[in-house]
N, CA, C and O of each residue as an XYZ file, in Angstrom:
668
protein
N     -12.824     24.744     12.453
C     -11.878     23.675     12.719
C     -10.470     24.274     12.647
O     -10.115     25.071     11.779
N      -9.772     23.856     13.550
C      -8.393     24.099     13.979
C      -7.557     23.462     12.897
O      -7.853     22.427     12.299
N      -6.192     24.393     12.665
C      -5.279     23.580     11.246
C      -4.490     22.380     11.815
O      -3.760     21.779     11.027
N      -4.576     21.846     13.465
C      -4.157     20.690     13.592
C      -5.225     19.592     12.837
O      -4.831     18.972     11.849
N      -6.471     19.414     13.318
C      -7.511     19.217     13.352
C      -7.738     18.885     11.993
O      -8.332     17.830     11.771
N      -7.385     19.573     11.067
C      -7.733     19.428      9.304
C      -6.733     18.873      9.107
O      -7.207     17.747      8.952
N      -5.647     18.740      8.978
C      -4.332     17.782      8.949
C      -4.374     16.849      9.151
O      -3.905     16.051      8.340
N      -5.013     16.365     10.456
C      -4.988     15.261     11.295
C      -6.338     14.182     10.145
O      -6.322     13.059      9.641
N      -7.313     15.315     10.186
C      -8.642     14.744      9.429
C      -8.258     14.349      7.662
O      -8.934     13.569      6.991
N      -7.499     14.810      7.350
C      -7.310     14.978      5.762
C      -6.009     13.492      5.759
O      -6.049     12.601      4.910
N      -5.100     13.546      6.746
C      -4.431     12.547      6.696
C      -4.329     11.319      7.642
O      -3.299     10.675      7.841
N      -5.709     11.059      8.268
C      -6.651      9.936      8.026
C      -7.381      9.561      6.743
O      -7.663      8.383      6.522
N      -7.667     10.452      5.965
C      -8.629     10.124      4.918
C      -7.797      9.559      3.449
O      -8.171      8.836      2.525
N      -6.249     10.407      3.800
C      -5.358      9.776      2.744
C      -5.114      8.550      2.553
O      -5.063      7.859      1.535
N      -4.863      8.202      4.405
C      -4.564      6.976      4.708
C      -5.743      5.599      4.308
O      -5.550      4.521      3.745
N      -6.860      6.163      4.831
C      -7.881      5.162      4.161
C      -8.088      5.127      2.565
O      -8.711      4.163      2.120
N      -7.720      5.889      1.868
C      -7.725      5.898      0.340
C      -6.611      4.778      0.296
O      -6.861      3.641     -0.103
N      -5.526      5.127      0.678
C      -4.497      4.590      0.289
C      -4.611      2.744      0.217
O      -4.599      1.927     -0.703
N      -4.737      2.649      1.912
C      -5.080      1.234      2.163
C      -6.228      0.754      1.762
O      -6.259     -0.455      1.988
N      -7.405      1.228      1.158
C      -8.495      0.899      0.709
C      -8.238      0.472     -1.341
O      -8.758     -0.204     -2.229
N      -6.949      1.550     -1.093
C      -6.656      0.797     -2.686
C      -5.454     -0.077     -2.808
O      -5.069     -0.568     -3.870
N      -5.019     -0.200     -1.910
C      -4.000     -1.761     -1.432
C      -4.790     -2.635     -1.241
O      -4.164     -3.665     -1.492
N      -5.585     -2.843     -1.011
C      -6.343     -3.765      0.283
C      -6.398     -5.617     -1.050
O      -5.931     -6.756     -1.031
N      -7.357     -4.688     -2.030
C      -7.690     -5.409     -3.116
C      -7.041     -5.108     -4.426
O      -7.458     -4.251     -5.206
N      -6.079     -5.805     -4.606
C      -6.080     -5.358     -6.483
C      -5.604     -6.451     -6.509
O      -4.900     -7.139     -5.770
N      -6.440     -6.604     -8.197
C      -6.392     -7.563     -9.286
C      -5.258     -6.739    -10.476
O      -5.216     -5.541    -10.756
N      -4.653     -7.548    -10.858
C      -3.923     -6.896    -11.827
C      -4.582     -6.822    -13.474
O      -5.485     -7.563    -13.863
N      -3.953     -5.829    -14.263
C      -4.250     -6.101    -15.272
C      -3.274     -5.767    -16.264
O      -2.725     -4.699    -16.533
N      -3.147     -7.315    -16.914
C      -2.223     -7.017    -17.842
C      -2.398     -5.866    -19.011
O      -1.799     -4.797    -18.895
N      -3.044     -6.071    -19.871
C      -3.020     -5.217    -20.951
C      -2.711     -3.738    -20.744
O      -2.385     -2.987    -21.664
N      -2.828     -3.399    -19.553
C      -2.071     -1.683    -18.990
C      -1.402     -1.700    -17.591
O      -1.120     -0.735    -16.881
N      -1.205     -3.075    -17.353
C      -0.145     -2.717    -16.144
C      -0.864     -1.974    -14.960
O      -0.109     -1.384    -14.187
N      -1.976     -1.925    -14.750
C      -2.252     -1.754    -13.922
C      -3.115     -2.740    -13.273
O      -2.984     -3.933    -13.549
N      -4.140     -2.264    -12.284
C      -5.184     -3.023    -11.773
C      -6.287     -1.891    -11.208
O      -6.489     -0.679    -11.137
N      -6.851     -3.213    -10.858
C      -8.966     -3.388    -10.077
C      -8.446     -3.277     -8.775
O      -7.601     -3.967     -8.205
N      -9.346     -1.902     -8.242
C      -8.972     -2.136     -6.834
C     -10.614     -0.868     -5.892
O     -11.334     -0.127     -6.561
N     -10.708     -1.017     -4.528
C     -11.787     -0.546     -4.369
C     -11.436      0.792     -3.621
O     -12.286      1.328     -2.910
N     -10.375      1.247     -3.757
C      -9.929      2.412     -3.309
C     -11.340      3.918     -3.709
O     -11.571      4.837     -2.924
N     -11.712      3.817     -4.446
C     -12.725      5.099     -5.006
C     -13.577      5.251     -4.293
O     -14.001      6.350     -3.936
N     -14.205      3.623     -3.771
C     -15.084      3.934     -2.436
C     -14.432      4.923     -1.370
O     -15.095      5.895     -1.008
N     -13.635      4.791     -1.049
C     -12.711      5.771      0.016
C     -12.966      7.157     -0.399
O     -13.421      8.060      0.302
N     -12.624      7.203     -1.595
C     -12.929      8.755     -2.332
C     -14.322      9.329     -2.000
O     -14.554     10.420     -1.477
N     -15.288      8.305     -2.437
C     -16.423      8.798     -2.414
C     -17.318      9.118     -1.179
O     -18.424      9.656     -1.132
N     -16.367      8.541     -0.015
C     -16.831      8.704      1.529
C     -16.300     10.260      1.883
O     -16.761     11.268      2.419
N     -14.953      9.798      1.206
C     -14.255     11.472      1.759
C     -15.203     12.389      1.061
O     -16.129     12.830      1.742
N     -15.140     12.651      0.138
C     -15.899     13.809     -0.520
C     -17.072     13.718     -0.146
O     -17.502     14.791      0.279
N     -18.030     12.603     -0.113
C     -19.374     13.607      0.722
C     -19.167     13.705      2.286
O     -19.989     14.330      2.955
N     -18.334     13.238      2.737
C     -18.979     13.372      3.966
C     -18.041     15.045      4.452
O     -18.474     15.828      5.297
N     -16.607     15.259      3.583
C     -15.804     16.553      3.861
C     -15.916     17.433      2.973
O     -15.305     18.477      3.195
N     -16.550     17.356      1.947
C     -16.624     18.115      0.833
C     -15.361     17.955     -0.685
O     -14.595     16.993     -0.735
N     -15.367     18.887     -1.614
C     -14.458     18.721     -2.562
C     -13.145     18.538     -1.909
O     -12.809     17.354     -1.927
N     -12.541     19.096     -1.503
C     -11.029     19.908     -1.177
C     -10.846     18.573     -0.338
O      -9.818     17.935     -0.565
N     -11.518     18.203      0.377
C     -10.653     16.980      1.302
C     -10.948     15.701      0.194
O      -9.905     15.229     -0.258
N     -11.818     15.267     -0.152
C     -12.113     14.793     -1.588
C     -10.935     14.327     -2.687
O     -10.631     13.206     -3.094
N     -10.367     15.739     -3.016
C      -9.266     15.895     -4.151
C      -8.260     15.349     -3.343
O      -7.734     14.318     -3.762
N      -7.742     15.976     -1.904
C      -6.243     15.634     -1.598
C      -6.391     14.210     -1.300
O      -5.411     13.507     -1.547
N      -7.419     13.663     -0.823
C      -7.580     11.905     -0.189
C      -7.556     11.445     -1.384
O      -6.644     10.683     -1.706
N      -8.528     11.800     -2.271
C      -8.139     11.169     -3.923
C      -7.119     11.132     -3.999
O      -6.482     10.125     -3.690
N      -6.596     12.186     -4.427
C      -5.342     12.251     -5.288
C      -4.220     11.770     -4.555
O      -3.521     10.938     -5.133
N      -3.859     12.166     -3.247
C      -2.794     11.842     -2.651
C      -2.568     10.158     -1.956
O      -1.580      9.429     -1.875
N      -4.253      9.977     -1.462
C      -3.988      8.590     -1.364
C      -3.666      7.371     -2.124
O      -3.080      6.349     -1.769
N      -4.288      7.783     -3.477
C      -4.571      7.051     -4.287
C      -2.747      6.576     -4.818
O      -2.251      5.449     -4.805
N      -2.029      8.035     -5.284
C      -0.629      8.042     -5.655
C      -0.123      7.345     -4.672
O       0.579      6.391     -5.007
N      -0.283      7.552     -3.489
C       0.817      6.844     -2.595
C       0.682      5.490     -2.862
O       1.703      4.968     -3.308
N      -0.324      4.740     -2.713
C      -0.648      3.057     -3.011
C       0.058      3.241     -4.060
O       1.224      2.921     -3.825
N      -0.136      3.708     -5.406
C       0.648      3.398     -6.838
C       1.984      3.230     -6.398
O       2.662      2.247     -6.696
N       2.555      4.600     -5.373
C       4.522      4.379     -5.338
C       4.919      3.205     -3.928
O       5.999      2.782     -3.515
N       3.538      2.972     -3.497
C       3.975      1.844     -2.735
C       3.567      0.369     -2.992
O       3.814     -0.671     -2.381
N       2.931      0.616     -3.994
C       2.727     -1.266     -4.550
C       3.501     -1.299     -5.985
O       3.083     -2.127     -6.794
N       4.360     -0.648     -6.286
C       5.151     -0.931     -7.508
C       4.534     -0.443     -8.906
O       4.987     -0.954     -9.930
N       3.430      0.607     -9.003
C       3.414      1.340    -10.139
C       3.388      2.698     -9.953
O       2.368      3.364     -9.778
N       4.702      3.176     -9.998
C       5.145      4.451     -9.671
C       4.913      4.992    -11.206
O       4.423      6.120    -11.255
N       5.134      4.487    -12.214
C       4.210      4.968    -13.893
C       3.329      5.498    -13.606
O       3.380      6.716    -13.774
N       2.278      5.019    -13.129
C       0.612      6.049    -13.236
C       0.602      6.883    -11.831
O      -0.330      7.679    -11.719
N       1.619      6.789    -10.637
C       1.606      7.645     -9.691
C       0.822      9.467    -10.155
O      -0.297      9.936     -9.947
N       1.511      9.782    -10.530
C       1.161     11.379    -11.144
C      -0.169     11.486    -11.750
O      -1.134     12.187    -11.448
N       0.044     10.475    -12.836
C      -1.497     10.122    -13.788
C      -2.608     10.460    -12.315
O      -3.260     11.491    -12.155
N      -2.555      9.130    -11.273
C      -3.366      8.925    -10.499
C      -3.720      9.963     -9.424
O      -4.743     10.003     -8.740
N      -2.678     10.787     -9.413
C      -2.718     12.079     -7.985
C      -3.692     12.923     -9.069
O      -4.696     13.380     -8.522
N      -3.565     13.246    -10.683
C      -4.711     14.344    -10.987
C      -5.861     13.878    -11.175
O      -6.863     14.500    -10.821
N      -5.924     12.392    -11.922
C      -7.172     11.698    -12.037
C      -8.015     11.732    -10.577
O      -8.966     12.490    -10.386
N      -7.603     10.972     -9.785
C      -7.898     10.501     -8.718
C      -8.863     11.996     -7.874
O     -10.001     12.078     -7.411
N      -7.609     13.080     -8.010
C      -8.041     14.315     -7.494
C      -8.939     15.063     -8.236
O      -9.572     15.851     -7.533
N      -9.123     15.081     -9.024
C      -9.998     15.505     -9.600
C     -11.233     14.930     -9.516
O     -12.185     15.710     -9.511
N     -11.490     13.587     -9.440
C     -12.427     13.004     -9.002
C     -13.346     13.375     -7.857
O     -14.539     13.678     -7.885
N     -12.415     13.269     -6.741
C     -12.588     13.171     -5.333
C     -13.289     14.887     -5.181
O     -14.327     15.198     -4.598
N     -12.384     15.738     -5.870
C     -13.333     17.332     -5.989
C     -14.702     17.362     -7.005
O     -15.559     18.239     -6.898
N     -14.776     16.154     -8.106
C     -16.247     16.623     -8.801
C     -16.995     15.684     -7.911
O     -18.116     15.824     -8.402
N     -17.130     14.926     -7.056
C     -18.058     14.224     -6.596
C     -18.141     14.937     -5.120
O     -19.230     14.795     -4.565
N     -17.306     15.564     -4.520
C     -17.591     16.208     -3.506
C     -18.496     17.835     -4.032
O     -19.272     18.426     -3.281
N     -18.242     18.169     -5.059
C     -18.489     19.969     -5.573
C     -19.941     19.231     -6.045
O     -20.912     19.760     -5.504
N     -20.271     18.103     -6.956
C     -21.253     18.310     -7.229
C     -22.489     18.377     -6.084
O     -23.395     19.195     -5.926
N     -22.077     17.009     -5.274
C     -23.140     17.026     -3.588
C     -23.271     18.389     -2.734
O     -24.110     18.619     -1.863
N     -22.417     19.094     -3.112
C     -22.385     20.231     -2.113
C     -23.450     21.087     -3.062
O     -24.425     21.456     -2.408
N     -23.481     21.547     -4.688
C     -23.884     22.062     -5.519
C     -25.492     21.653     -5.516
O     -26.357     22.527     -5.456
N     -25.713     20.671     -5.564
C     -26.981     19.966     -5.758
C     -27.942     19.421     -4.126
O     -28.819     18.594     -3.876
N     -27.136     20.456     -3.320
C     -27.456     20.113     -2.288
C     -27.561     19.409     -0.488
O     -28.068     19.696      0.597
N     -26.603     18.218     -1.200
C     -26.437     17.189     -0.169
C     -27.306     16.066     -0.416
O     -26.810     14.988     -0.088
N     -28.468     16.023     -0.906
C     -29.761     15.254     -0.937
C     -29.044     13.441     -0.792
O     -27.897     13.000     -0.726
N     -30.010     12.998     -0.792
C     -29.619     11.525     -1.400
C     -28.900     10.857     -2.874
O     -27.929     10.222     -3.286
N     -30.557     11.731     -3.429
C     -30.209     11.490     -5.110
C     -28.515     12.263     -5.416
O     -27.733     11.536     -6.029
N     -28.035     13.576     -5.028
C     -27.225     14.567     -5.086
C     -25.792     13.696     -4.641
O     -24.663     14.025     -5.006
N     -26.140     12.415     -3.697
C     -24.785     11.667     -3.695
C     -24.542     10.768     -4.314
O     -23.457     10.249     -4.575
N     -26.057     10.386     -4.742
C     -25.832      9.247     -5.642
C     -25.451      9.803     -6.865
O     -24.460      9.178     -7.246
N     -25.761     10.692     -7.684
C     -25.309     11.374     -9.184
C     -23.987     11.818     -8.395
O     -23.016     11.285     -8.932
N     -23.690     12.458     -7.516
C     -22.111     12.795     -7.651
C     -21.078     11.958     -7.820
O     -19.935     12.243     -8.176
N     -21.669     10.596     -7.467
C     -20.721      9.956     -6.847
C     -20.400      9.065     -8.371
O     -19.245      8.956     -8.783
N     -21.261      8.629     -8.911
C     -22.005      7.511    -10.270
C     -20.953      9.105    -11.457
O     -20.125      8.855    -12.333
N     -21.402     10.523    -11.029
C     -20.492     10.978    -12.210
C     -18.708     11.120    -11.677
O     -17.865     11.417    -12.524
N     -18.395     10.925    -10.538
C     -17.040     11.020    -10.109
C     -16.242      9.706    -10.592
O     -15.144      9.798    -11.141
N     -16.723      8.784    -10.406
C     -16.192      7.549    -10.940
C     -16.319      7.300    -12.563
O     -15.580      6.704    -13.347
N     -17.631      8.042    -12.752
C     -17.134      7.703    -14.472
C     -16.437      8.693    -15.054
O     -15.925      8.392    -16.133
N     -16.253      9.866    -14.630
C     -14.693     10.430    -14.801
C     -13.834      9.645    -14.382
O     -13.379      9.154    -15.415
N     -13.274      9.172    -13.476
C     -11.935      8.082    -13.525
C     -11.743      7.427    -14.713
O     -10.756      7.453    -15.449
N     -13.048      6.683    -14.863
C     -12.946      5.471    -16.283
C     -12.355      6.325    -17.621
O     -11.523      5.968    -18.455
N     -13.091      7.561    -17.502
C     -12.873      8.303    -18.919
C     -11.328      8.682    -18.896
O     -10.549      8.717    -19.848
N     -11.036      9.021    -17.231
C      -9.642      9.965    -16.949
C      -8.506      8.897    -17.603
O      -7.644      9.321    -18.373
N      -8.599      7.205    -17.154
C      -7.996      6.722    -16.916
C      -7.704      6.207    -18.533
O      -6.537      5.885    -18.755
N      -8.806      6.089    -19.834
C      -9.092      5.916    -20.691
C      -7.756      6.731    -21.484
O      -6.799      6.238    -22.080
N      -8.065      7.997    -21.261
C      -7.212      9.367    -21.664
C      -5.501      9.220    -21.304
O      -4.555      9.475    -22.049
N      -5.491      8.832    -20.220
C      -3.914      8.810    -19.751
C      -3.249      7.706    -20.455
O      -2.100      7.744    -20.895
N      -4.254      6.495    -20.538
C      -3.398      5.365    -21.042
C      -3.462      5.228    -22.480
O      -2.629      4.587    -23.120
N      -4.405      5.802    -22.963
C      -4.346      6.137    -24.337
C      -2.842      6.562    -24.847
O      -2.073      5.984    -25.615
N      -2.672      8.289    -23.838
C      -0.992      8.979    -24.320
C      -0.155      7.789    -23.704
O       0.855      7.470    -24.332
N      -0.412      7.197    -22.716
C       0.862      6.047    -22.265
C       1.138      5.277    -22.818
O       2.316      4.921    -22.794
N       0.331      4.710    -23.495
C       0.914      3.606    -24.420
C       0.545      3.646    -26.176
O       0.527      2.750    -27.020
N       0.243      5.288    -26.258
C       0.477      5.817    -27.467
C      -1.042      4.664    -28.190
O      -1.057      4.865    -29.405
N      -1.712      4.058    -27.959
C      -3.004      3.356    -28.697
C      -3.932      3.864    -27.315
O      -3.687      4.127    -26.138
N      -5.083      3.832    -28.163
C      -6.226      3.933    -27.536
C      -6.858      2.138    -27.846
O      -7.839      1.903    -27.141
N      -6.625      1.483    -28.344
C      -7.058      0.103    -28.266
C      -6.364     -0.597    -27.418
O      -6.923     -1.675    -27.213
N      -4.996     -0.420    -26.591
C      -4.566     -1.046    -25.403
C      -5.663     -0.821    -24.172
O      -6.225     -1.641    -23.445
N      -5.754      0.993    -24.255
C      -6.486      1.756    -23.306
C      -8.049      1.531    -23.188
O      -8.773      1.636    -22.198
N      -8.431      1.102    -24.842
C      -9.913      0.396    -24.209
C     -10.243     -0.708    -23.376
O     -11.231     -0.771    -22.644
N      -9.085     -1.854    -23.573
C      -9.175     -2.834    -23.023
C      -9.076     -2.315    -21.221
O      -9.022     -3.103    -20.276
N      -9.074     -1.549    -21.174
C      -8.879     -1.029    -19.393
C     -10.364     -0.723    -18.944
O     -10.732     -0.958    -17.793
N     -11.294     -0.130    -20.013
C     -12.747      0.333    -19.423
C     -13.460     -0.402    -18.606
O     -14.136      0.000    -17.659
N     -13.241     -1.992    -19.142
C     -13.751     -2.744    -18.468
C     -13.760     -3.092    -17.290
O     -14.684     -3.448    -16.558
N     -12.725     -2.981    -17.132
C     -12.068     -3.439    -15.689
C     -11.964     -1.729    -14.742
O     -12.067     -1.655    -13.518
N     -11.793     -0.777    -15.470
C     -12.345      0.276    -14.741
C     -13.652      0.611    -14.668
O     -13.994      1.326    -13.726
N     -14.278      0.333    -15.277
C     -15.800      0.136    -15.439
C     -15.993     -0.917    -14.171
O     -16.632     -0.215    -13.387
N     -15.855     -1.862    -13.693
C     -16.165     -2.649    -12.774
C     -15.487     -2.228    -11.578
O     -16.059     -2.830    -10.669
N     -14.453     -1.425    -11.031
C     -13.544     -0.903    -10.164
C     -14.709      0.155     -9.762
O     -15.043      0.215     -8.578
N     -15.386      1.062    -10.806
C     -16.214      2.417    -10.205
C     -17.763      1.914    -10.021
O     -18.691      2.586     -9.572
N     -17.796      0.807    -10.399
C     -19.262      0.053     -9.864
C     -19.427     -0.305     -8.325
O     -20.289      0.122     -7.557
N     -18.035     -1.498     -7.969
C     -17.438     -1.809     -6.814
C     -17.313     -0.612     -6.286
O     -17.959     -0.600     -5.238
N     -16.894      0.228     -6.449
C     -16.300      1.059     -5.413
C     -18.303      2.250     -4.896
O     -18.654      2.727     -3.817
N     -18.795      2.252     -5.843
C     -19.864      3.287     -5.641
C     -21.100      1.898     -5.200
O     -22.224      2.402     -5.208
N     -21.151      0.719     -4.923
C     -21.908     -0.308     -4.078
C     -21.081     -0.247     -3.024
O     -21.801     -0.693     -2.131
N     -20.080     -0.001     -2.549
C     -19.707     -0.163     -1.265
C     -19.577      1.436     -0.667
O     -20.215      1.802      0.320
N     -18.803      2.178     -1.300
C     -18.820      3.520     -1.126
C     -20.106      4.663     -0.502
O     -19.936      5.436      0.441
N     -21.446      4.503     -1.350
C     -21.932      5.413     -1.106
C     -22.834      5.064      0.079
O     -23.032      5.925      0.936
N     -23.373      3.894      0.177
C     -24.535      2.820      1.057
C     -22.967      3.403      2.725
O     -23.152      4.375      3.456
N     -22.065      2.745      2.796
C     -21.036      3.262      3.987
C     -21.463      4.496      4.226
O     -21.899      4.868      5.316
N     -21.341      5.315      3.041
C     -21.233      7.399      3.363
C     -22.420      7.107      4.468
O     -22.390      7.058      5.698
N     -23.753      6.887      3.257
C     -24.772      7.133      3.939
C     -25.320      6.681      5.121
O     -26.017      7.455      5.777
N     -25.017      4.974      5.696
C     -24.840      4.970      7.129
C     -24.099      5.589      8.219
O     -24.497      5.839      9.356
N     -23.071      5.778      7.746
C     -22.309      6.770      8.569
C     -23.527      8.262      8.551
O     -24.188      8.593      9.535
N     -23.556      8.748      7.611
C     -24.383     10.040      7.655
C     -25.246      9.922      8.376
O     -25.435     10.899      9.101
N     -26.173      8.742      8.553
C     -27.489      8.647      8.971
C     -26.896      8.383     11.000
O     -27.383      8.829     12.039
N     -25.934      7.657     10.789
C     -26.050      6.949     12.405
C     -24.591      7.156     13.464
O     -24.370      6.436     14.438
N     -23.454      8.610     12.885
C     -22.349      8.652     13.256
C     -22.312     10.577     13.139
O     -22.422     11.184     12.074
N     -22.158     11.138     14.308
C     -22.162     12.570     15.037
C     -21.405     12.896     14.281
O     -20.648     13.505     15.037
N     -20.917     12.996     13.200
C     -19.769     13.761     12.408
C     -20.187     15.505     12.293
O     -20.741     15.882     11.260
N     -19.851     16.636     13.539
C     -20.542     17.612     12.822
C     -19.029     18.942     12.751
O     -18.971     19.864     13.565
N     -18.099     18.764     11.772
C     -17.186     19.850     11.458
C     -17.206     19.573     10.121
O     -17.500     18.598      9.429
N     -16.705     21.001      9.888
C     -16.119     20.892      8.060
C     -15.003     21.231      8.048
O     -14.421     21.928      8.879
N     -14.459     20.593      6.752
C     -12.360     20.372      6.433
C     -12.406     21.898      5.579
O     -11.375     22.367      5.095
């Protein structure tokens, strides 16, 4: 693949992170943030492009929604969380194979890194880890949502859409 070509592909995929985590959010008070189904996006990018397109659609899409819906606070938080995500759920499918089961565990452990990531950041952000528990929940239900809509999409697409380059 040509470096127009990966550009072009990587920032489509930002773009659907991005608007996929605009689309829906619920707010939440107790950390100022919110519920939103953006991770599904993640979890399409990374299996269907691997880690590396994965991390930047994570990470970069994800931040941009934060500095464009008014929580520019967890922007940064969200570009390493997010990216980091988007690379263990793409590295593990590639590692374990591709299989079915191999997207379903990548994907079920990429999102519960978020919950944990997100656990960790807001913990140092608001200096308690009892503000930051009150978030599991609601991130706990964000990486459920997002891996029922997320991986069932990958895999129709996989099964019924000519996708054949790598990023």
């Amino acid at each position: 693949m040509n470096k127009t070509h990966k550009l072009v592909t990587y920032s489509l995929l930002i773009a659907l992170v991005c608007v996929g985590t605009m689309f829906i959010k619920i707010h939440v008070p107790a950390t100022n943030g919110y519920v939103n189904i953006g991770d599904a996006f993640i979890i399409i990018s990374s299996l269907m492009f691997g880690p590396v397109a994965g991390m930047i659609a994570g990470g970069i899409g994800s931040a941009m929604a934060d500095l464009l819906s008014g929580y520019a606070h967890f922007a940064v938080f969200t570009l390493i969380v997010k990216g980091i995500e988007g690379y263990i759920i793409g590295w593990l499918f590639v590692k374990f194979g591709g299989t079915k089961l191999a997207g379903m565990y990548s994907s079920l452990v990429g999102v519960a890194f978020m919950v944990l990531g997100y656990f960790m950041v807001e913990t140092v952000m608001y200096s308690s880890y009892k503000v930051a528990l009150q978030s599991i929940a609601f991130n706990g239900v964000q990486a459920l949502a997002s891996f029922i809509i997320g991986y069932p999409v990958f895999s129709y697409i996989s099964k019924n859409v000519r996708l054949k380059f790598n990023v």
